[in-house]
TITI-204294 format. One record per residue (C-alpha): residue in one letter; x, y, z. Coordinates in Angstrom, 1 decimal. Each point is the difference from the previous one (the first is absolute). Example, Ala and Ser with C-alpha at 12.3 -4.5 7.8 and 13.67 -1.06 7.14 Angstrom:
<sites>
<site type="a" east="12.3" north="-4.5" up="7.8"/>
<site type="s" east="1.4" north="3.4" up="-0.7"/>
</sites>
This chain:
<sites>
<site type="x" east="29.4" north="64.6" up="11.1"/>
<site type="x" east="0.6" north="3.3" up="1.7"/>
<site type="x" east="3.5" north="1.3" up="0.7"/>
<site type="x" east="-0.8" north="0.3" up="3.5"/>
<site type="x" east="-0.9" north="-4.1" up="-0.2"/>
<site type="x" east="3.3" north="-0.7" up="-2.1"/>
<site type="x" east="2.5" north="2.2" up="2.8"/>
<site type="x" east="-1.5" north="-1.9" up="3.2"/>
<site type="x" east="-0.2" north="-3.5" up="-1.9"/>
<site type="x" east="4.2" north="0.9" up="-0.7"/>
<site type="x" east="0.4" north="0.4" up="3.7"/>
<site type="x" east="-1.4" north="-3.1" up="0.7"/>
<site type="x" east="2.1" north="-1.8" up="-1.6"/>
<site type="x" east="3.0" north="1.2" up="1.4"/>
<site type="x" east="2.0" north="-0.7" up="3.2"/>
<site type="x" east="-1.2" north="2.2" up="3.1"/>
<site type="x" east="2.9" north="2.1" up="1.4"/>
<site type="x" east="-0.1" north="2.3" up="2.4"/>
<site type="x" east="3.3" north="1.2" up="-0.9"/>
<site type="x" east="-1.0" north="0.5" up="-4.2"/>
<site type="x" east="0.7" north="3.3" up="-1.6"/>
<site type="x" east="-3.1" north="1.3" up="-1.7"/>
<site type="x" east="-1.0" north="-0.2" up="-3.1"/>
<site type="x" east="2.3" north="1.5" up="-2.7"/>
<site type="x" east="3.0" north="0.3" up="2.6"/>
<site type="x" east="3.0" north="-2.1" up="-1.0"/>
<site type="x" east="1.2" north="-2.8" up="2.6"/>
<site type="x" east="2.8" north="0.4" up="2.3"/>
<site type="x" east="2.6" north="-2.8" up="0.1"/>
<site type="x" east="-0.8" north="-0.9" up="2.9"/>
<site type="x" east="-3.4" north="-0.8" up="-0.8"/>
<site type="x" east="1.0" north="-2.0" up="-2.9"/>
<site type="x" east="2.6" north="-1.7" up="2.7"/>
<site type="x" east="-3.0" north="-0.8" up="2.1"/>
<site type="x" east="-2.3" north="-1.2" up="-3.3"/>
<site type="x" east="2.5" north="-2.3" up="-0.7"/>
<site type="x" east="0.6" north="-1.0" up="3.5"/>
<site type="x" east="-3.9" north="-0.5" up="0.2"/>
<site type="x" east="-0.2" north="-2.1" up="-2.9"/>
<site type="x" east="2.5" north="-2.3" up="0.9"/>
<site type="x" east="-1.4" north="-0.6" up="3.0"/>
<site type="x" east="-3.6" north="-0.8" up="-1.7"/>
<site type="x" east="2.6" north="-2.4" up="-2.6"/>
<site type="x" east="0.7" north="-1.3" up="3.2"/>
<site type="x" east="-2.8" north="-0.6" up="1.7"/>
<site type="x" east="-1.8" north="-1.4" up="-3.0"/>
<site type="x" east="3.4" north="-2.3" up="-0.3"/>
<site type="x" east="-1.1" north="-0.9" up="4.4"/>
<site type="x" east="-3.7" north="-0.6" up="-1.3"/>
<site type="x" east="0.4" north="-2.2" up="-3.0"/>
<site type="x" east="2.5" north="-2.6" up="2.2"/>
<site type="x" east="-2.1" north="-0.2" up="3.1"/>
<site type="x" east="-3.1" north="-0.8" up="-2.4"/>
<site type="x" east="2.1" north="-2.5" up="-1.2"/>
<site type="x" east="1.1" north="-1.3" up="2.8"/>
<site type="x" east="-3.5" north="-0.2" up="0.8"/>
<site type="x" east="-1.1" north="-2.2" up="-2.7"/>
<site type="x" east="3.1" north="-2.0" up="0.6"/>
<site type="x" east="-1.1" north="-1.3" up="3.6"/>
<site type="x" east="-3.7" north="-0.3" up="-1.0"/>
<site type="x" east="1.4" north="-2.6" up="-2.7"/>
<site type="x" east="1.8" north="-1.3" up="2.8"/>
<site type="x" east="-2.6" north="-0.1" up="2.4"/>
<site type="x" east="-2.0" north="-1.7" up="-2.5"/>
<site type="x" east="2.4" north="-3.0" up="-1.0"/>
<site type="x" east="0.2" north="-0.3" up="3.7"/>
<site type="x" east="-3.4" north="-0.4" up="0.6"/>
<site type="x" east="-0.1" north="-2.5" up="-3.0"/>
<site type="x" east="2.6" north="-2.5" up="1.4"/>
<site type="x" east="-1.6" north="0.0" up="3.4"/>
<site type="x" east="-3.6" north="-0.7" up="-0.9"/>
<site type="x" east="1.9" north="-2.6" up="-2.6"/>
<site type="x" east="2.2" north="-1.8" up="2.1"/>
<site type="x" east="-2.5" north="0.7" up="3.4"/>
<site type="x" east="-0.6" north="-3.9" up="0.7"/>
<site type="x" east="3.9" north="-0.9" up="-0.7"/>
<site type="x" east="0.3" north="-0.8" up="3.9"/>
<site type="x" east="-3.0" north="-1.6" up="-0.1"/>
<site type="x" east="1.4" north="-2.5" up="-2.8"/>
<site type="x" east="3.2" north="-0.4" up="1.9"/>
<site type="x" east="-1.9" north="-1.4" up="2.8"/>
<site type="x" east="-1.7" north="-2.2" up="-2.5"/>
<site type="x" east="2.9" north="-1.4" up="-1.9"/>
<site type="x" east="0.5" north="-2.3" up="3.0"/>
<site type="x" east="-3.4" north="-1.5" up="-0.3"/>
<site type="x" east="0.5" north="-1.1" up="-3.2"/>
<site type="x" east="3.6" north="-1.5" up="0.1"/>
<site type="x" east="-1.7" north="-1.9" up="3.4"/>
<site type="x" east="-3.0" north="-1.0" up="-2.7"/>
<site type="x" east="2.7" north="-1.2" up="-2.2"/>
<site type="x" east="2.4" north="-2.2" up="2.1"/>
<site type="x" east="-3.2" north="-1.4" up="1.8"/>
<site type="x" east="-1.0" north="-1.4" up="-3.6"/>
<site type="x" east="3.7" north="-1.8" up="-0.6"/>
<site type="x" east="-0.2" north="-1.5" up="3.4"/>
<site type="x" east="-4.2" north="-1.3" up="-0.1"/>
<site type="x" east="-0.6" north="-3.3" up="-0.1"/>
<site type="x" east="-2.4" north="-0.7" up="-2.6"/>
<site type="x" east="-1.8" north="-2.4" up="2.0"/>
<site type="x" east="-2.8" north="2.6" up="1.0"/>
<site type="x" east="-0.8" north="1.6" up="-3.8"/>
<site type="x" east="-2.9" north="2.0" up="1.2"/>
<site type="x" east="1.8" north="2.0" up="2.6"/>
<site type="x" east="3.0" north="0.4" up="-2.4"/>
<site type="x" east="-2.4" north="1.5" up="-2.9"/>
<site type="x" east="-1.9" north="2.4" up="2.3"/>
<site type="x" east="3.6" north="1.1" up="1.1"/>
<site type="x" east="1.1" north="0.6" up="-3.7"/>
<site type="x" east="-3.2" north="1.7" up="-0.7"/>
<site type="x" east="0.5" north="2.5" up="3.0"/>
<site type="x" east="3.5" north="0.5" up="-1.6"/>
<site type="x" east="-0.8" north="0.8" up="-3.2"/>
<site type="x" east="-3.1" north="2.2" up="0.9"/>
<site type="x" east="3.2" north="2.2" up="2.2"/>
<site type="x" east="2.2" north="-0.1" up="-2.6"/>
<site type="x" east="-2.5" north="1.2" up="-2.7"/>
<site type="x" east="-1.0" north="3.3" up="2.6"/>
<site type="x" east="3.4" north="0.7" up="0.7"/>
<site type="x" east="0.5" north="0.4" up="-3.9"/>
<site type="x" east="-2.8" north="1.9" up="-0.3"/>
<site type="x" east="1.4" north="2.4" up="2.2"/>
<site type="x" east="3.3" north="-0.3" up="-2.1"/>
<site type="x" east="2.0" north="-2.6" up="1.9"/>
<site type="x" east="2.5" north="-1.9" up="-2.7"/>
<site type="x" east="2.3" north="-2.5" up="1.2"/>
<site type="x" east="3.3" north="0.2" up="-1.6"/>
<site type="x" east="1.0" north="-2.9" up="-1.7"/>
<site type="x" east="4.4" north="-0.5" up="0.0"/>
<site type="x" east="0.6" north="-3.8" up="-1.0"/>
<site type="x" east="1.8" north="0.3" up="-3.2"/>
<site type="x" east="-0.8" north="3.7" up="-0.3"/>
<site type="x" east="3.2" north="2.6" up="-0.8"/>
<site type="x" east="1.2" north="1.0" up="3.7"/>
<site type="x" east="-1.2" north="3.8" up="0.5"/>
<site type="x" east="1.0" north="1.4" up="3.5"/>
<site type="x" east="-2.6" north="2.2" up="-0.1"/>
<site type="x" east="-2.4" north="-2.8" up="0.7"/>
<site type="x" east="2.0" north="-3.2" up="1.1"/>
<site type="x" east="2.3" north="-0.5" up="2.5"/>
<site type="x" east="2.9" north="-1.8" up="-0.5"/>
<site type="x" east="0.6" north="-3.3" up="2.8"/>
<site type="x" east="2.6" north="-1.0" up="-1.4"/>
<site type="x" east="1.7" north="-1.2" up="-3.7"/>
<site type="x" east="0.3" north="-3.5" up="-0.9"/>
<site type="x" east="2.3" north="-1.4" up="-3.1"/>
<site type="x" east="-1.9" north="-1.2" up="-2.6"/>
<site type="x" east="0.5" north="-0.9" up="-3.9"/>
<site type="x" east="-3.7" north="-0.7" up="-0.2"/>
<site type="x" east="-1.0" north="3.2" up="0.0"/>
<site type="x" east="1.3" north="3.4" up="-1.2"/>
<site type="x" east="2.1" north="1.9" up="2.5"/>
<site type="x" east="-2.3" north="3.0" up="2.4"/>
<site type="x" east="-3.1" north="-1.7" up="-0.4"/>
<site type="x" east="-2.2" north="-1.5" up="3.1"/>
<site type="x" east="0.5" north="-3.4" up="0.2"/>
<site type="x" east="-2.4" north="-0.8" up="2.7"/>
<site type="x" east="-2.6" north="2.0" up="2.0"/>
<site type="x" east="0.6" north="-0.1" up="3.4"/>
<site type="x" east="-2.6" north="2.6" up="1.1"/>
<site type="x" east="-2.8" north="1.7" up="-2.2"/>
<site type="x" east="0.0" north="3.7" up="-0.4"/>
<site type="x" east="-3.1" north="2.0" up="0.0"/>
<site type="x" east="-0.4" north="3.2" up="-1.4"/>
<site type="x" east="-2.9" north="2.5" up="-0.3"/>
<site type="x" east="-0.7" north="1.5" up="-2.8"/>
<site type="x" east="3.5" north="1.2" up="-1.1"/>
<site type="x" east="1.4" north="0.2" up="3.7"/>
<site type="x" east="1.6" north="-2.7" up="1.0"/>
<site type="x" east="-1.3" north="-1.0" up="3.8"/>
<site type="x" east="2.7" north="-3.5" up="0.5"/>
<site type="x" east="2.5" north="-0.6" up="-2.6"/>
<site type="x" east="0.2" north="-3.7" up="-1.3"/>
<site type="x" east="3.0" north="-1.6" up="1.9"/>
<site type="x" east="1.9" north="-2.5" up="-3.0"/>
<site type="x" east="3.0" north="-1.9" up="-0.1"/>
<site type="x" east="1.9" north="1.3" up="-3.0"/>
<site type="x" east="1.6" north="-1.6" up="-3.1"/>
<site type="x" east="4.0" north="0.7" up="-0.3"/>
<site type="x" east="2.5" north="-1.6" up="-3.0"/>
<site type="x" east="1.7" north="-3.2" up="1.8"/>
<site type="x" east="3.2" north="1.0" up="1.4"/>
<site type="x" east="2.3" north="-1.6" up="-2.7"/>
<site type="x" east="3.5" north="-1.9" up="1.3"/>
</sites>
């Protein structure tokens, strides 16, 4: 490399100031005042940069998870709508008369071919007879005494829950186990 190379590679790499003494001068104060007024704002700035890129990345994550529920949950409404269908499917079975089998067996058929593409589509019913009472998916009627059963546990399913996937769309509604009152 040549010296002339070497002296304009140096000044490259250093800040551009108008207000810079030449070369071999010493610095004022108040240009090392304004050096160190410079560089903190460039500490600063950096600082400005580095938390909006974060914040950045924080609401595509965001944004994503968002767009993950709704395109996993997008058919909840349409499985509220359809929970009634099958509770009507179910009480039509305890009151048929089992006089007409054929009709009754197409009936069941239709049922379970509903029930099995509503679980494909992650529809679970929630099951609360006898189950641990969890408010987070039952729904307490009301308690009833009992020494046949443990105390805070569903003693009778009054209404199935549904839930899809892990959200719960109808929690179960269960009369609840309590200790008998003693006297």
């Amino acid at each position: 490399m040549n010296p002339k190379s070497q002296t304009s590679e140096a000044t490259m790499n250093e800040p551009f100031d108008e207000q810079s003494p030449q070369a071999g001068a010493s610095p004022a104060t108040g240009d090392a005042d304004r050096l160190a007024e410079l560089q903190a704002r460039v500490a600063s700035l950096e600082d400005s940069l580095l938390r909006a890129k974060a914040e950045s990345q924080n609401i595509q994550r965001r944004a994503t998870a968002e767009r993950n529920d709704a395109i996993r949950f997008a058919n909840a409404e349409l499985m509220r709508t359809l929970i009634p269908v099958l509770e009507d499917f179910d009480r039509a079975f305890a009151a048929a008369d089992s006089t007409d089998k054929s009709i009754l067996e197409g009936t069941r058929l239709v049922h379970a071919n509903l029930v099995k593409a509503l679980r494909d589509f992650g529809l679970e019913p929630i099951e609360a007879a006898g189950e641990g009472f969890d408010p987070s998916i039952h729904e307490a009627l009301m308690h009833q005494p009992t020494d046949e059963m443990l105390p805070g546990r569903g003693m009778e399913q009054v209404t199935r829950g549904y839930r899809l996937r892990e959200r719960v769309l109808r929690p179960a509604r269960v009369i609840v186990s309590k200790a008998p009152e003693s006297s």
